[in-house]
C-alpha positions as CSV (number, residue, x, y, z in Angstrom):
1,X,112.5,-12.8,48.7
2,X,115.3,-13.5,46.4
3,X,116.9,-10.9,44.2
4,X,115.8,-12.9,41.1
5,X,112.1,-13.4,42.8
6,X,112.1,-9.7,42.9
7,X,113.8,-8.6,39.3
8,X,111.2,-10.4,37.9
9,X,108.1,-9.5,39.9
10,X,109.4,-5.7,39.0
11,X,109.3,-7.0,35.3
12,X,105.9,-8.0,35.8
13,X,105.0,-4.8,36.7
14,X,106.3,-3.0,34.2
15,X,105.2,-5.1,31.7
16,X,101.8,-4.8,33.5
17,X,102.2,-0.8,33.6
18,X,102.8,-0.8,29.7
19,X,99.8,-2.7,28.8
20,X,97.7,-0.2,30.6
21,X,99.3,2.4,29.5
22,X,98.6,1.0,26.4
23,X,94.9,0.3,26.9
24,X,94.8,3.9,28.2
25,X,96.0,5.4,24.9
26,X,93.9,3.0,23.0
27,X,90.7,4.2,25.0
28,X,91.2,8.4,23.9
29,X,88.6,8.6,21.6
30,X,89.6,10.8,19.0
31,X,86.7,13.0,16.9
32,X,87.0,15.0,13.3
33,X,84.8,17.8,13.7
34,X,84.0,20.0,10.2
35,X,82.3,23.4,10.0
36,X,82.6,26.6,7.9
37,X,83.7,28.8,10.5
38,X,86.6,30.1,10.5
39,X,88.9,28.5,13.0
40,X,89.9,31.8,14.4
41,X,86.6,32.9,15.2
42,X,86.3,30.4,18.0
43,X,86.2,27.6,17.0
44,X,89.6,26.4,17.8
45,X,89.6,28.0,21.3
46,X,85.9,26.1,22.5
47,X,88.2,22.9,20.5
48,X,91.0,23.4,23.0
49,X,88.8,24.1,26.1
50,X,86.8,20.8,25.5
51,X,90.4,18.1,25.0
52,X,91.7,19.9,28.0
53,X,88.3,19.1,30.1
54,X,88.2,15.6,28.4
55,X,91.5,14.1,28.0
56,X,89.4,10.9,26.9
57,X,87.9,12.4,24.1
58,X,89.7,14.4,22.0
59,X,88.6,16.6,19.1
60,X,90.3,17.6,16.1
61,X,88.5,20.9,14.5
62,X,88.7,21.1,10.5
63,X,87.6,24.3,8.7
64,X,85.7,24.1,5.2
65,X,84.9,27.1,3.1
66,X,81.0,27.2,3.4
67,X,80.3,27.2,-0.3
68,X,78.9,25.4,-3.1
69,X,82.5,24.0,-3.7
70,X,83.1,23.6,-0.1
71,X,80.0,21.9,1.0
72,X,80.6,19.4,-2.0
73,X,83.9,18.9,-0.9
74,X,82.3,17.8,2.5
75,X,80.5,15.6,1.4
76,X,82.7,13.7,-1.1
77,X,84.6,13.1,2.1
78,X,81.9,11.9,4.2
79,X,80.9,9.7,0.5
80,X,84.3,8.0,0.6
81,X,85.4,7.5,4.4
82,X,87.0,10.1,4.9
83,X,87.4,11.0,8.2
84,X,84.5,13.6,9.2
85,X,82.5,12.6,12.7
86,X,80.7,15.4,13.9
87,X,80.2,17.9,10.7
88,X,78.0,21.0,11.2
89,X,75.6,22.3,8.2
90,X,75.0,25.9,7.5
91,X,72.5,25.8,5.0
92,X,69.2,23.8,5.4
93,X,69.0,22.9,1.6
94,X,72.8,21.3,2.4
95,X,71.6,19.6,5.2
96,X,68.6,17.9,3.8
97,X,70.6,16.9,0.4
98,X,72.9,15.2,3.2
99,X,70.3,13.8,5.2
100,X,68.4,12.1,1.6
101,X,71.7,11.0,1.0
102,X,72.4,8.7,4.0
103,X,75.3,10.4,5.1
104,X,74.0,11.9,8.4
105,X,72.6,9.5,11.6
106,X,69.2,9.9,13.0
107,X,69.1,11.6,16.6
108,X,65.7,10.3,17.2
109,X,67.0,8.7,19.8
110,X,68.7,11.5,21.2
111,X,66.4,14.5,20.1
112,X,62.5,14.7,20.1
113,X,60.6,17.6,19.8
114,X,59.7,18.2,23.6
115,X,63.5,19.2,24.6
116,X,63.9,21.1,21.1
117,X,61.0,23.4,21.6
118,X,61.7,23.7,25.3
119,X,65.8,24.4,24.9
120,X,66.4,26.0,21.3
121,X,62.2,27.0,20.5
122,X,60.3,26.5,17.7
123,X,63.3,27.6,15.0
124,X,64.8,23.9,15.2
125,X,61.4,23.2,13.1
126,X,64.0,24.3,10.3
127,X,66.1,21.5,10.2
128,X,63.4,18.5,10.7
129,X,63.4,16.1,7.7
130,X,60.4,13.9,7.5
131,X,59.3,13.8,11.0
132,X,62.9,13.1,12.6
133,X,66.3,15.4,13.6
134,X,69.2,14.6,12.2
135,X,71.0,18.1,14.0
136,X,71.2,20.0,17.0
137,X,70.9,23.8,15.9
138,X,73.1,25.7,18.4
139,X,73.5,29.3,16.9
140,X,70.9,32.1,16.9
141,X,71.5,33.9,13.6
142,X,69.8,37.3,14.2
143,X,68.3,38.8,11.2
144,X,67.6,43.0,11.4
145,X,67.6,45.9,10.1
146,X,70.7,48.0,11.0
147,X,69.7,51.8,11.5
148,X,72.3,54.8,11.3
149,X,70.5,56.5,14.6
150,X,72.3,59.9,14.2
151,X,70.6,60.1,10.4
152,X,66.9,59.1,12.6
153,X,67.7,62.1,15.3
154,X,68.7,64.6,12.8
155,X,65.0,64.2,11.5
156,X,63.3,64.1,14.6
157,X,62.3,60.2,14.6
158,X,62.9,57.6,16.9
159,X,63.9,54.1,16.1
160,X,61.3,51.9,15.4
161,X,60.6,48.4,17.6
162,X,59.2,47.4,14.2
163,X,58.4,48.2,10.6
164,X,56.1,46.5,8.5
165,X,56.9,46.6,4.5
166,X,54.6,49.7,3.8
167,X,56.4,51.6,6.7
168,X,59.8,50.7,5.6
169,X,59.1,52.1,2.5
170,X,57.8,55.2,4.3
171,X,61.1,55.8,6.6
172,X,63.2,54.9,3.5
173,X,61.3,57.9,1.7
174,X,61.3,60.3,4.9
175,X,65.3,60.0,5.1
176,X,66.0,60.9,1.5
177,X,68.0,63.6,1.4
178,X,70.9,64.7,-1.3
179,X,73.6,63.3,1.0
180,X,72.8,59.2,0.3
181,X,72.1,58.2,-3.4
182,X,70.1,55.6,-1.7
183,X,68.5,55.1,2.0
184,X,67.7,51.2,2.2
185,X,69.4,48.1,0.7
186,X,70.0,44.7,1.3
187,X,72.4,42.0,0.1
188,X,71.7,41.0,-3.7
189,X,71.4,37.6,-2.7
190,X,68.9,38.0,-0.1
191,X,66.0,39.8,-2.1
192,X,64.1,36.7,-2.1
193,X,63.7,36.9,1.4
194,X,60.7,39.2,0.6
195,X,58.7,36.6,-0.7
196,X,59.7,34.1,2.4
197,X,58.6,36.7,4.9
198,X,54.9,37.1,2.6
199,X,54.2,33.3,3.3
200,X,55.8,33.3,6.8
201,X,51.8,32.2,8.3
202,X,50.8,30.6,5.3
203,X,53.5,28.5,4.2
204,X,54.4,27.7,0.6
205,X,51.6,25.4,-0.3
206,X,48.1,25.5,0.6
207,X,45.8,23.5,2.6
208,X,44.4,22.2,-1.2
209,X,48.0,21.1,-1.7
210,X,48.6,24.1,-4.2
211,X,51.7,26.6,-4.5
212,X,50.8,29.4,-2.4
213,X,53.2,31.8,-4.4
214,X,50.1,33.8,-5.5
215,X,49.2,35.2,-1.9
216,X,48.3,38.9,-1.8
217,X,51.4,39.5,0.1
218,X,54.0,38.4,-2.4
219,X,52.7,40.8,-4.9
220,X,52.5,43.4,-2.2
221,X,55.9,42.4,-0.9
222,X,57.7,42.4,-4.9
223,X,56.0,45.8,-5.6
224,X,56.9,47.6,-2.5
225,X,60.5,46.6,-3.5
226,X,60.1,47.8,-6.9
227,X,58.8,51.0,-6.3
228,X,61.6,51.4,-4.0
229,X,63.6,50.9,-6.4
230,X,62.1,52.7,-9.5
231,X,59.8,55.2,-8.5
232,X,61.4,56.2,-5.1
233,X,64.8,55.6,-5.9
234,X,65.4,54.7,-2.1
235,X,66.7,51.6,-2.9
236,X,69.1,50.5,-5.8
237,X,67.7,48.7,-8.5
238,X,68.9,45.1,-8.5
239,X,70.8,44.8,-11.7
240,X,72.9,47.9,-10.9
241,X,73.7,46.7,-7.4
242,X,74.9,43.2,-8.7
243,X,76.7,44.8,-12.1
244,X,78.8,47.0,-9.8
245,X,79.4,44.5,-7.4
246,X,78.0,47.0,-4.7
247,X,78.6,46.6,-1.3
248,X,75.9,47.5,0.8
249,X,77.5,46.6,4.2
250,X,80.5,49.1,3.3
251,X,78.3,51.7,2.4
252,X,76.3,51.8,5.5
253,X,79.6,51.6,8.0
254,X,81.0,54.2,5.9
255,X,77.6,56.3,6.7
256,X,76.6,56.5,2.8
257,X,73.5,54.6,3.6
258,X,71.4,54.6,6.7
259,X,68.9,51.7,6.9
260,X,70.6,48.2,5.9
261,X,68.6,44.8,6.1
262,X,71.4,42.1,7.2
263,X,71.8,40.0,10.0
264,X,74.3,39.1,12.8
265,X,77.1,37.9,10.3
266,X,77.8,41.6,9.8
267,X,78.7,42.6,13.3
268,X,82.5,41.5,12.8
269,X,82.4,44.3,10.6
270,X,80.8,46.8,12.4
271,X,82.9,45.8,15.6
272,X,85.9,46.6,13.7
273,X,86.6,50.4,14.1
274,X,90.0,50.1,13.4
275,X,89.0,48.9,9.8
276,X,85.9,50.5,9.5
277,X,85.9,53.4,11.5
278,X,82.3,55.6,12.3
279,X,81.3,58.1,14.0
280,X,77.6,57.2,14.2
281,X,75.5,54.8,16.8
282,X,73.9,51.7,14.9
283,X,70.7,50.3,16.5
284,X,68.8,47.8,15.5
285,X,64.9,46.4,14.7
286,X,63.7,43.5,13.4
287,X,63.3,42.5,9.6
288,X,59.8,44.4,7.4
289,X,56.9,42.1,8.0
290,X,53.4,42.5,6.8
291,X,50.5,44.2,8.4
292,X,48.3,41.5,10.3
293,X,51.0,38.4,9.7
294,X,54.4,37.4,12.0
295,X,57.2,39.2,12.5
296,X,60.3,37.0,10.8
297,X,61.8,35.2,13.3
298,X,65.8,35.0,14.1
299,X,67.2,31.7,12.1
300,X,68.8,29.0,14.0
301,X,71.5,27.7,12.3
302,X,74.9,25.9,12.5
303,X,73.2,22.7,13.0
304,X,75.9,20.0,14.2
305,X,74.9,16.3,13.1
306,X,76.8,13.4,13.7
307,X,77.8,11.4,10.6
308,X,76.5,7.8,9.7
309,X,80.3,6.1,9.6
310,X,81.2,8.0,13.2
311,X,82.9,5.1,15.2
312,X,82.0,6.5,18.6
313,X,78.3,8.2,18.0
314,X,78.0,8.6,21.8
315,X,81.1,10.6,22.0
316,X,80.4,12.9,19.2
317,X,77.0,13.5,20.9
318,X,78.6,14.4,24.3
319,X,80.8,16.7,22.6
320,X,77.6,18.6,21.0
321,X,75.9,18.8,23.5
322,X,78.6,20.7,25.6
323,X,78.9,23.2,22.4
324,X,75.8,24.0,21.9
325,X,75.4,25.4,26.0
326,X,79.7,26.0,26.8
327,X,81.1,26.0,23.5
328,X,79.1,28.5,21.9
329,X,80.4,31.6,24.1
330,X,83.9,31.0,22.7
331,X,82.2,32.3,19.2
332,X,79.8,35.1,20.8
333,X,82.5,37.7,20.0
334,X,82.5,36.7,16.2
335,X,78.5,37.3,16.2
336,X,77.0,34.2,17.2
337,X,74.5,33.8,19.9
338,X,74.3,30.3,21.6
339,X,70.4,29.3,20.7
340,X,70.1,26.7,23.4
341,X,68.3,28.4,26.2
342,X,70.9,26.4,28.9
343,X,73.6,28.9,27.5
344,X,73.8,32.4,29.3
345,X,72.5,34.4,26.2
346,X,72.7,37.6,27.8
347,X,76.2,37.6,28.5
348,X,76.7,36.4,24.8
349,X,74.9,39.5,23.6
350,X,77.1,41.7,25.6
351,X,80.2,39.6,23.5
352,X,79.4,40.0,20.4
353,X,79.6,43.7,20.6
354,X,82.7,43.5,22.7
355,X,85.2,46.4,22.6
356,X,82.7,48.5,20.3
357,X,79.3,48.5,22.8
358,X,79.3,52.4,23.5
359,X,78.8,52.8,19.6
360,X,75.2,50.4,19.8
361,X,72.0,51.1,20.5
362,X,72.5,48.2,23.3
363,X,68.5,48.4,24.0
364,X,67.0,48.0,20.8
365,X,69.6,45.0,20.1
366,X,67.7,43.7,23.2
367,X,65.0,44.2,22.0
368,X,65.2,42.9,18.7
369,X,67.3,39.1,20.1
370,X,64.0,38.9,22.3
371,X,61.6,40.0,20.2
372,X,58.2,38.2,20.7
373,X,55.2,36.6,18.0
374,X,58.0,36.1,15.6
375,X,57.9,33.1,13.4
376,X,60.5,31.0,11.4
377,X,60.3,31.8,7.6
378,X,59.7,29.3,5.6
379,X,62.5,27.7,3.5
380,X,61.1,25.9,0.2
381,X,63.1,23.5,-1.6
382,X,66.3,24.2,-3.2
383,X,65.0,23.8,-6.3
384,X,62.0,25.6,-5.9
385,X,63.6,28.7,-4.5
386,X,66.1,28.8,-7.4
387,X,63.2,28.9,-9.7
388,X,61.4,31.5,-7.8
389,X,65.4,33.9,-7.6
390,X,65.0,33.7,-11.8
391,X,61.8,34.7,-11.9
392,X,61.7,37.5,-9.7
393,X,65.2,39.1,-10.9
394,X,63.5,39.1,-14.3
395,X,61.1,41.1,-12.5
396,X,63.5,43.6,-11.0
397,X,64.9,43.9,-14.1
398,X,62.0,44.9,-15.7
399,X,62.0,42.2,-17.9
400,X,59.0,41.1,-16.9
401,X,55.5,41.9,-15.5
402,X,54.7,41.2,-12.1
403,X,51.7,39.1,-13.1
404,X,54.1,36.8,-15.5
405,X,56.4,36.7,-12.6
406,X,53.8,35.2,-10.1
407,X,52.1,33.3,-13.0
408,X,55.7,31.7,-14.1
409,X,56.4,30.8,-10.2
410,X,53.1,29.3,-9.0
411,X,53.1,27.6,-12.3
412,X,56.5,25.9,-11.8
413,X,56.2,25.4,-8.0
414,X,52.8,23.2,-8.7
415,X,54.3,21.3,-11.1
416,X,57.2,20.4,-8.8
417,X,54.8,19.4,-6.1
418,X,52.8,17.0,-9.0
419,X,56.3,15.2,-9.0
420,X,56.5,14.5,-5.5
C-alpha cells in the first residue's frame, strides 16, 4: 500500500471518527427539570448521581420558589417555550390549573391506576384529573402532631397512637399549666384543614350533588377549635397568631408549646440542634380525626409531570421513574420520604432524622409513617376552599356566628357546583 493510499485511508478515518463523534454528542439527550426544592436539599446531588449513571441523558435541575409568584413564573415559561421538560408540582390546585391549561402531557399511557395503588397507594387519587394522570407523586408528606414527651411524662401520660378532636382538646386542657401561654397550635394557614379532615369519608358534595359543608362534623370540628381558643385558652386565637406573625414551630422547639399540628416539612428544623437547640424528646401521632370516621392520611406530594412541548417524553419518563424509587433518598435527610413502595422507606425514615435520632421518639414516628385506616383528605377546588378560609376566619374572629359561617359556605359552594 502506497504512502498516499494510506494518508488518505487514515483521513477517512478520521473524518469517519469525527462524524461519530459528532452523532454521539448529538444523541445526549439533554432534560430541564423544575421543582421548588431547594437545590441543596437533594436535589442537585440525586441530579448528579443520575448524568453520571446516564451519560446519554443528561439533566439540568432548575429551582423555583414554590409560591404564588413562583408557580406563575413556571408556568409563563412552560406558556412561552421556555425550556421546562420534566417540572414537578407541589400544590394540587397548581397542578390541575396546569393540567386545564394544556401545559402538562397525559401519562395514560404510562400510568393507570393498577400500578398507582399497588406502588404509591391510594394517596395518588390526589392528583387524578378527570379520570387520567398527568404526575407521578413520589414524596410522602407526613402530616402529625409533634408532642414535647418530657411535658407528657411530667404528668403521668403516655403518648397517644391517636387523638380524635374531642381528645385533643382534652390533652391540650390536661397540660395547661402557667409555664406555656398556650399548649396546641398549628400554622395560621392550615386551620382549614379542620374542615378537610370533617368530610375526609364523606367528601365535599353529597351523593344528591349538594355541598356537604353542613356535616355534623364541620360544626363539631370549627367549635372544638373555638373553644380552644376562647374558652380554654389552649390554643391562640387566630387573629392574634396571624397579627403577631407568631411562629408556632419556634415556639414548640424552643419548649414554649408542647403539642404542635405540622407535618414533615418541619423536621429540618427540629434536626437542627445547632440552630435550635432542645433538651426535650419530640414524638409523634397522627393528625385529630373524628370519632367513627378515618384517620387523615399522609399527603403524597411533589408530583413530577412531563410537559406537553418536552422533545424526548420517553427520556423525561425514565428519568422519573428512577426518582421516584433511587432519587428520592438523596432528599430523605431534608424530610421527605420516597412514596413509591420500590424505594427502601425504612432506611429513608432513619435519614430524615439523621444526626438528631436519639432526641425522637423513633417508635411512635413508626408508627405514625405506617399508620393504618387512614384516608386522603379531600382537597376541593381552589376557589371553593378560598371561599370556605374567608368565611371561617370571620368565624375565628368572632365576626360571625357559626351558623352564618356554615350557611355562607354551603351557600357559595352549591352555587359553584350549579356553574359547573
Amino acid at each position: 500500500m502506497s504512502r498516499r493510499t494510506v494518508f488518505l485511508a487514515s483521513v477517512a478515518l478520521l473524518a469517519l471518527l469525527t462524524c461519530a463523534a459528532a452523532v454521539s454528542a448529538e444523541e445526549v439527550i439533554r432534560l430541564q427539570f423544575w421543582s421548588g426544592v431547594p437545590a441543596e436539599n437533594g436535589p442537585l446531588e440525586a441530579v448528579e448521581k443520575w448524568n453520571a449513571l446516564n451519560p446519554h441523558i443528561q439533566v439540568t435541575y432548575n429551582r423555583y420558589v414554590n409560591n404564588d409568584e413562583g408557580n406563575l413564573r413556571v408556568n409563563i415559561a412552560m406558556q412561552t417555550g421556555e425550556a421546562v421538560d420534566i417540572l414537578m408540582s407541589h400544590s394540587a390546585n397548581d397542578y390541575e390549573q396546569r393540567v386545564r391549561s394544556g401545559l402538562l402531557l397525559d401519562l395514560s399511557d404510562r400510568l393507570d391506576e393498577d400500578y398507582l395503588f399497588e406502588k404509591i397507594g391510594s394517596g395518588a387519587l390526589r392528583w387524578k384529573i378527570d379520570g387520567a394522570y398527568y404526575a407521578l407523586p413520589t414524596n410522602i408528606n407526613a402530616i402529625f402532631v409533634m408532642i414535647n414527651e418530657d411535658v407528657l411524662t411530667a404528668k403521668g401520660l403516655e403518648v397517644p397512637e391517636k387523638l380524635t378532636v374531642e381528645e385533643l382538646r382534652e390533652l391540650a386542657l390536661a397540660l395547661k399549666s402557667p409555664e406555656f401561654e398556650y399548649t396546641f397550635a398549628l400554622d395560621a394557614g392550615n386551620i382549614h384543614g379542620i374542615i378537610q379532615h370533617a368530610l375526609i369519608d364523606v367528601g365535599f358534595v353529597g351523593e344528591d350533588g349538594k355541598s356537604n359543608l353542613d356535616h355534623p362534623n364541620v360544626r363539631l370540628g370549627l367549635e372544638t377549635f373555638y373553644k380552644m381558643m376562647y374558652e380554654d385558652k389552649t390554643m391562640p386565637i387566630l387573629a392574634v397568631q396571624k397579627a403577631t406573625n407568631m411562629a408556632p414551630e419556634q415556639m414548640f422547639l424552643k419548649g414554649e408549646l408542647p403539642l404542635y399540628q405540622a407535618g414533615a416539612w418541619r423536621l429540618r428544623m427540629s434536626n437542627d440542634l445547632a440552630q435550635y437547640p432542645r433538651d426535650f424528646t419530640i414524638a409523634f401521632c397522627p393528625y385529630p380525626y373524628f370519632e367513627g370516621y378515618s384517620i387523615p392520611g399522609h399527603h403524597i406530594e411533589d408530583a413530577m409531570s412531563i410537559t406537553a412541548h418536552c422533545k424526548y417524553p420517553d427520556a423525561a419518563w425514565e428519568f422519573i421513574q428512577w426518582w421516584a424509587v433511587e432519587g428520592m433518598m438523596a432528599l430523605a435527610p431534608g424530610g421527605r420520604v420516597p412514596a413509591h413502595t420500590d424505594a427502601p422507606q425504612a432506611e429513608a425514615r432513619k435519614l430524615i432524622v439523621s444526626g438528631a435520632e436519639d432526641t425522637y421518639n423513633l417508635e411512635s414516628l413508626d408508627r405514625t409513617y405506617e399508620m393504618e385506616n387512614t384516608k386522603l383528605i379531600p382537597v376541593p377546588p381552589y376557589q371553593v376552599l378560598d371561599y370556605i378560609n374567608q368565611e371561617i376566619e370571620k368565624y375565628f374572629l368572632g365576626e360571625q356566628s357559626l351558623d352564618d359561617t356554615i350557611a355562607n359556605m354551603v351557600k357559595f359552594h352549591n352555587e359553584f357546583l350549579e356553574r359547573q
